[in-house]
RODO-2510 file (C-alpha; in nm, 4 decimals, decimal comma):
residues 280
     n   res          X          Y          Z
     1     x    -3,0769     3,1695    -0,3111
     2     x    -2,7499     3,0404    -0,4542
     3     x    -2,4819     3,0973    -0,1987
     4     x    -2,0913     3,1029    -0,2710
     5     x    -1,8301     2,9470    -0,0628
     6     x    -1,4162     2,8885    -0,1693
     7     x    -1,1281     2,8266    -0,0799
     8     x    -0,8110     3,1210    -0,0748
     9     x    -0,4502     2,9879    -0,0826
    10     x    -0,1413     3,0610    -0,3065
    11     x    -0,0098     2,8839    -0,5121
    12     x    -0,3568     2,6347    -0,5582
    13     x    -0,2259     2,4150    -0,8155
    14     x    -0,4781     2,0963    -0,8114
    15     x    -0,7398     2,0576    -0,5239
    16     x    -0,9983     1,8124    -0,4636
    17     x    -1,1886     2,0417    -0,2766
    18     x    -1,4367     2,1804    -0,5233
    19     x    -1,5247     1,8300    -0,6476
    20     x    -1,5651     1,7020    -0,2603
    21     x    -1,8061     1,9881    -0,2075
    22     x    -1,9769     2,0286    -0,5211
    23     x    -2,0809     1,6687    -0,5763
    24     x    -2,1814     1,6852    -0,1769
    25     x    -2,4177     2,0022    -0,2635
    26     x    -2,5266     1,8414    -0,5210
    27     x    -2,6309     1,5095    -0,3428
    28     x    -2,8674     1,7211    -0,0904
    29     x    -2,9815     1,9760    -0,3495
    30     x    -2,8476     2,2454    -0,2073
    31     x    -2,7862     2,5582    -0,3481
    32     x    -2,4229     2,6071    -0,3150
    33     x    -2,0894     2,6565    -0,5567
    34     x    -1,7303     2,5961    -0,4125
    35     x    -1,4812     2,8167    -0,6175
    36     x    -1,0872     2,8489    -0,5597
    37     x    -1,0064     3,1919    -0,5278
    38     x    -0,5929     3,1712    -0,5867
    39     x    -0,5092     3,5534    -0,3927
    40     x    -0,0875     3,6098    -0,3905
    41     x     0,0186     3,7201    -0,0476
    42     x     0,0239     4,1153    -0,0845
    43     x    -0,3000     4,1321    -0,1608
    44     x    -0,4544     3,8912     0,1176
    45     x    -0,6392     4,1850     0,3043
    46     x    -0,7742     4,2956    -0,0345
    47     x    -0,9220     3,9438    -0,1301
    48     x    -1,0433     3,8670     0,2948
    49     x    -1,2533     4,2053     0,2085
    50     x    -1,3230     4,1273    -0,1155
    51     x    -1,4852     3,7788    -0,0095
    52     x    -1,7271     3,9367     0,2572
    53     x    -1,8081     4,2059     0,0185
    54     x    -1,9136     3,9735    -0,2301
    55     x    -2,1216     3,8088     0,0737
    56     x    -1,9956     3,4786     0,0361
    57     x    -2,1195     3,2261     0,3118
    58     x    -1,7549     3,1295     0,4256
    59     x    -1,4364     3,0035     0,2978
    60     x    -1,1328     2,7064     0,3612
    61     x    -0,7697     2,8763     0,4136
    62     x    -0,4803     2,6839     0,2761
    63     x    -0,1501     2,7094     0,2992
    64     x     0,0243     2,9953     0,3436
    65     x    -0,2437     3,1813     0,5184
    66     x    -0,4067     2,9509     0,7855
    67     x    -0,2036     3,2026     1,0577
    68     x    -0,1942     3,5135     0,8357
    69     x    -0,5717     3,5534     0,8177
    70     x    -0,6515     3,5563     1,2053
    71     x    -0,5986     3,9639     1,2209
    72     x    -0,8162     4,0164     0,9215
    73     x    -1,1529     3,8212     1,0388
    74     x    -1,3992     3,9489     1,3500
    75     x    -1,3937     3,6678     1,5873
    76     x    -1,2799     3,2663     1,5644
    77     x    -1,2924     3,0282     1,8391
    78     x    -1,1172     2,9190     2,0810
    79     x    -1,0003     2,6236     1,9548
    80     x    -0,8433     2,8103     1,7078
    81     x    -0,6990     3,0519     1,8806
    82     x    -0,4880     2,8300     2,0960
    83     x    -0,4062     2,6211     1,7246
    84     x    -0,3025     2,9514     1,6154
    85     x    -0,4294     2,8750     1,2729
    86     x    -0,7543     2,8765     1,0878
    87     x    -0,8718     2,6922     0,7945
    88     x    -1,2502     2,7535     0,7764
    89     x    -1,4031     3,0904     0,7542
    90     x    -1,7954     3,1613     0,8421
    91     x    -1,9589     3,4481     0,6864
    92     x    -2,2045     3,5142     0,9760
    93     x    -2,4040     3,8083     0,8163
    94     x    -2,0384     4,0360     0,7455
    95     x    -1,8950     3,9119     1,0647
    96     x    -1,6305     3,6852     0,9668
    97     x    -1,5568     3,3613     1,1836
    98     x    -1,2559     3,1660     1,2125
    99     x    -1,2333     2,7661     1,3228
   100     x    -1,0295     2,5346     1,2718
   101     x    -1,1573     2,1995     1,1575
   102     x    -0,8263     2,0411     1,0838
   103     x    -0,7360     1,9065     1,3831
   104     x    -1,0989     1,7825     1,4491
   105     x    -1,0685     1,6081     1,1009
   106     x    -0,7813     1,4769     1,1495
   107     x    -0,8675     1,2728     1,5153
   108     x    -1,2341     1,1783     1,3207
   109     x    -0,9784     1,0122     1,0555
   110     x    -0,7968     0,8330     1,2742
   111     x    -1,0681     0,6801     1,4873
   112     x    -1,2655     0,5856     1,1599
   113     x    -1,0712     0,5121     0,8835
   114     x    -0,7383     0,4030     1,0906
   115     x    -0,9478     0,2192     1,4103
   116     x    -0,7073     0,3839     1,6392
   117     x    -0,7976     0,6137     1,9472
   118     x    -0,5156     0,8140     2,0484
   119     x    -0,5470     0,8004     2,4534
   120     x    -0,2582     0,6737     2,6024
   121     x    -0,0999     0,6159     2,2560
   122     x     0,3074     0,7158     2,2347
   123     x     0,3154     0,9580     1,9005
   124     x     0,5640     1,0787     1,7039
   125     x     0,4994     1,3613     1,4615
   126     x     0,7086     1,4807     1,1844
   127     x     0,7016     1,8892     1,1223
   128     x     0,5646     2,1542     1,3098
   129     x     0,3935     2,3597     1,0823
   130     x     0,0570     2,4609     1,1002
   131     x    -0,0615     2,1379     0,9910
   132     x     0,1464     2,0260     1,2546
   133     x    -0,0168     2,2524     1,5614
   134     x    -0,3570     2,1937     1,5019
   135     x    -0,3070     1,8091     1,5562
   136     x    -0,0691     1,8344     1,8512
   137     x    -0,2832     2,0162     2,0233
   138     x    -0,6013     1,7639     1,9274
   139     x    -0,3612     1,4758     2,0365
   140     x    -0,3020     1,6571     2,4168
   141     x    -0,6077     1,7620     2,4158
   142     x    -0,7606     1,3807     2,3464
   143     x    -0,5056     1,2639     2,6216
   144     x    -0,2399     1,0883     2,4310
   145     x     0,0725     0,9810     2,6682
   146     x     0,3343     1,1156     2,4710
   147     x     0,4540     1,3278     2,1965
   148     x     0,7487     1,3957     2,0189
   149     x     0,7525     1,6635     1,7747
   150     x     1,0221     1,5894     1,4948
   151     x     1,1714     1,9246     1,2587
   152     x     1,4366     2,0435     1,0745
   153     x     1,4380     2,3260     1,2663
   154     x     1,5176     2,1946     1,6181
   155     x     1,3870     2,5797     1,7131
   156     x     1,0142     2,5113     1,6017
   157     x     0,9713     2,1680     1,6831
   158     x     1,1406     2,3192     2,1031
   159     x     0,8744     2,6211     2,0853
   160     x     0,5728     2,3878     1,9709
   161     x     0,6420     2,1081     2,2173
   162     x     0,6793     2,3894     2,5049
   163     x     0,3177     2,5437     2,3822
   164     x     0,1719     2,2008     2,4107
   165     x     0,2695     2,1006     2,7328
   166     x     0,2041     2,4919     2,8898
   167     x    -0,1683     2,4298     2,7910
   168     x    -0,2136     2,0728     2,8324
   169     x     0,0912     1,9397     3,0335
   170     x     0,1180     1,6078     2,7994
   171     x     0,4318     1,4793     2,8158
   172     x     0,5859     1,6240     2,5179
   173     x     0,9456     1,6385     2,3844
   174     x     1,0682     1,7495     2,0606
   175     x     1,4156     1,5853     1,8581
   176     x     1,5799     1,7236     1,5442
   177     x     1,5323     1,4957     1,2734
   178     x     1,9310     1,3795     1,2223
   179     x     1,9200     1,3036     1,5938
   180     x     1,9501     0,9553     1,7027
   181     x     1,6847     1,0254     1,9261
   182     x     1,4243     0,9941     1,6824
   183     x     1,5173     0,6443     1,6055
   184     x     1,4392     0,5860     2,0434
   185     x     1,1142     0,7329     1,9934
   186     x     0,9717     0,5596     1,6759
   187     x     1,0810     0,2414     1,8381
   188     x     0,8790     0,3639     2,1958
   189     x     0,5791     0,5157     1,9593
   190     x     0,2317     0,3502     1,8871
   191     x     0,1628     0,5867     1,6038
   192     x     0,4089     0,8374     1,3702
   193     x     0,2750     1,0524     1,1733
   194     x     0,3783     1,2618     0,9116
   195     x     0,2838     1,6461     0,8810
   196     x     0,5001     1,7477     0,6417
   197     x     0,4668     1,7942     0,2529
   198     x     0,7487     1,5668     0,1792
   199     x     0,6390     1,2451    -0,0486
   200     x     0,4073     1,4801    -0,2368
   201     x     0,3628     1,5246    -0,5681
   202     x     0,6018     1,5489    -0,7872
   203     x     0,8675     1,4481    -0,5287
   204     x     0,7166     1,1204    -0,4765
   205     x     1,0859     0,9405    -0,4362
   206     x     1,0992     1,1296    -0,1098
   207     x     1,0580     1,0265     0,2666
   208     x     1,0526     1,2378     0,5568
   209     x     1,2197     1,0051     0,7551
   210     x     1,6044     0,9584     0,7297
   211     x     1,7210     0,6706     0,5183
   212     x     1,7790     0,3064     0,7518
   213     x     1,5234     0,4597     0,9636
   214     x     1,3807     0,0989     1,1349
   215     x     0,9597     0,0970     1,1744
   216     x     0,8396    -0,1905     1,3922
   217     x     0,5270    -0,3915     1,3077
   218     x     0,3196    -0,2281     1,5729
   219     x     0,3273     0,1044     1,4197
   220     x     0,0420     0,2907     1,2556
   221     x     0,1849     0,5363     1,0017
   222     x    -0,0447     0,7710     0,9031
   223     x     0,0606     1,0472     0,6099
   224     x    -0,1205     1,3932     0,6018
   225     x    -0,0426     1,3591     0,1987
   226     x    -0,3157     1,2565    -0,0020
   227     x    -0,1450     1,2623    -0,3432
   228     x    -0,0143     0,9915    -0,4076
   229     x    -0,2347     0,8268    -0,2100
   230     x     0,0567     0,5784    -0,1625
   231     x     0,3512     0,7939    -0,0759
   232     x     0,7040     0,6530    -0,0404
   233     x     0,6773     0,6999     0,3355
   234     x     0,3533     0,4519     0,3237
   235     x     0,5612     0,1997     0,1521
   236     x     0,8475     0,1598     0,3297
   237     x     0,5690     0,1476     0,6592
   238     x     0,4058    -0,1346     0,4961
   239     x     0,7156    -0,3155     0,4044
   240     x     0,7920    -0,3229     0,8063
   241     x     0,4463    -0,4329     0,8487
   242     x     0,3129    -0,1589     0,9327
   243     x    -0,1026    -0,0441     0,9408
   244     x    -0,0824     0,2530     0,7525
   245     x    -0,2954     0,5315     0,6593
   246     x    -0,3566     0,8193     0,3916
   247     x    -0,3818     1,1974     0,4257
   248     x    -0,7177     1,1648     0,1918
   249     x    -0,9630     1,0861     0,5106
   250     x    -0,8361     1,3693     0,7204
   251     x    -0,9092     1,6089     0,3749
   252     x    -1,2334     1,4635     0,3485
   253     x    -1,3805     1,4815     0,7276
   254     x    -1,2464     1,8212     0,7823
   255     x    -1,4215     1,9159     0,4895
   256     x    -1,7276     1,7599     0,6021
   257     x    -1,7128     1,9370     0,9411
   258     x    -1,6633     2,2911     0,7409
   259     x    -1,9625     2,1818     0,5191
   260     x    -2,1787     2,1452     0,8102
   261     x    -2,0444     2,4918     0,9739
   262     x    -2,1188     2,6564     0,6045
   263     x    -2,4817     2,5002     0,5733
   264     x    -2,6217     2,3925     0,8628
   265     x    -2,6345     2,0324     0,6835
   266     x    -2,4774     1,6973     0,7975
   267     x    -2,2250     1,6233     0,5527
   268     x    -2,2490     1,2959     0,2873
   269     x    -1,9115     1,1958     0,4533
   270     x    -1,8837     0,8924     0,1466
   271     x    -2,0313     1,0778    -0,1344
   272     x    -1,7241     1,3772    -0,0429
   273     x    -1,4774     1,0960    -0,0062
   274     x    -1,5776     0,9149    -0,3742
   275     x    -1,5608     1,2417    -0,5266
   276     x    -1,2004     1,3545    -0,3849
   277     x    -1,0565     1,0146    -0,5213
   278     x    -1,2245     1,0466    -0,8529
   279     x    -1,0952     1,4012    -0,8054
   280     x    -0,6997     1,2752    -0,7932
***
């Protein structure tokens, strides 16, 4: 029976997503279609109900509704719940199921494609958005020794360090991103990495980091952005010396782990990650 699963976000513009998963179904011979459903923000109830009426067999939330869609779904995990955010839905016949694989995905990515385990690591992270939460609280909850949480707004990057530490007591600070505090804690830090969207397309001339910021060799950058897969941020990193990383392995493994929630299957982890860079 062919079986329907998508993706809700607004504004969409260009994902990889339904390549990654298509050419995956595809692979196993599996009777699936990934479609981007684009829904604009007043009508988000509308198009949650819509999808379960049209008995889809889950869906990805992006951006800006990985926190607004918790009220309108039955159940999601815990995990989730103490993210705050959800990104993959599970149609579990009309009861709807939140997770969140990002943060999963993310830690996967890090250990594979960046050969770096985060225990007892120093991290810096810039942004604290939802992106943001769902890998702070992977990197507490995978025992990293510190964290500093970096934002324009001194406010969210405060309230998200304080959240952190309440459920996992890591060691976590957070600094305003013009403070000369950051500079002390990229030059303490094993690993920064960046959460925000800044470096994306088309404001590729962009870093998040203030200009004259110094990286030392011993850094691992890694950048959530994924296109370009060489953002200016990446650059600069590997100009210090830097081992850096691209946003395109988190994408693709916590895809994989929401394929294998949606079907039951064990995701082709390098067919999905060929087809995303094709994709860009």
């Amino acid at each position: 029976m062919h079986k329907l699963v998508g993706l809700i976000g607004y504004p969409l513009g260009h994902t990889v997503s339904p390549a990654m998963h298509n050419t995956a179904f595809t692979h196993l011979g599996i009777d699936y279609e990934y479609v981007p459903f684009e829904i604009e923000s007043r009508d988000l109830s509308d198009g949650v109900n819509g999808l379960r009426a049209l008995h889809v067999a889950g869906f990805n939330v992006t951006v800006p509704y990985k926190e607004k869609v918790i009220p309108l779904l039955d159940e999601v995990t815990e995990l989730a719940r103490i993210i705050g955010a959800v990104n993959t839905v599970l149609n579990q016949d009309g009861k709807l199921i939140g997770y969140n694989t990002d943060g999963a995905g993310f830690i996967e990515s890090l250990k594979e494609d960046a050969k770096t385990d985060p225990k007892d690591k120093n991290v810096v992270v810039l942004g604290a958005g939802g992106a943001s939460r769902a890998i702070c609280v992977l990197l507490a909850e995978n025992k990293v020794k510190s964290l500093t949480i970096v934002d324009l707004e001194e406010e969210k990057s405060a309230d998200l360090a304080a959240y952190v530490n309440s459920y996992f007591g890591t060691k976590c600070s957070a600094v305003s991103v013009t403070s000369p505090d950051l500079q002390k804690a990229i030059k303490k830090a094993d690993v920064l990495i960046n959460c925000t969207p800044i470096g994306m397309r088309p404001k590729m001339d962009q870093s998040p980091l203030p200009k004259n910021t110094k990286l030392s060799a011993k850094l691992l950058v890694y950048d959530l952005v994924y296109n370009p897969q060489e953002t200016k941020l990446l650059k600069e990193a590997e100009a210090a010396g830097c081992k850096t990383c691209s946003g395109l392995g988190m994408l693709v493994r916590q895809g994989a782990l929401a394929f294998t929630i949606w079907t039951g299957e064990e995701a082709p982890v390098d067919i999905m990650s060929k087809a995303a860079e094709q994709a860009l």
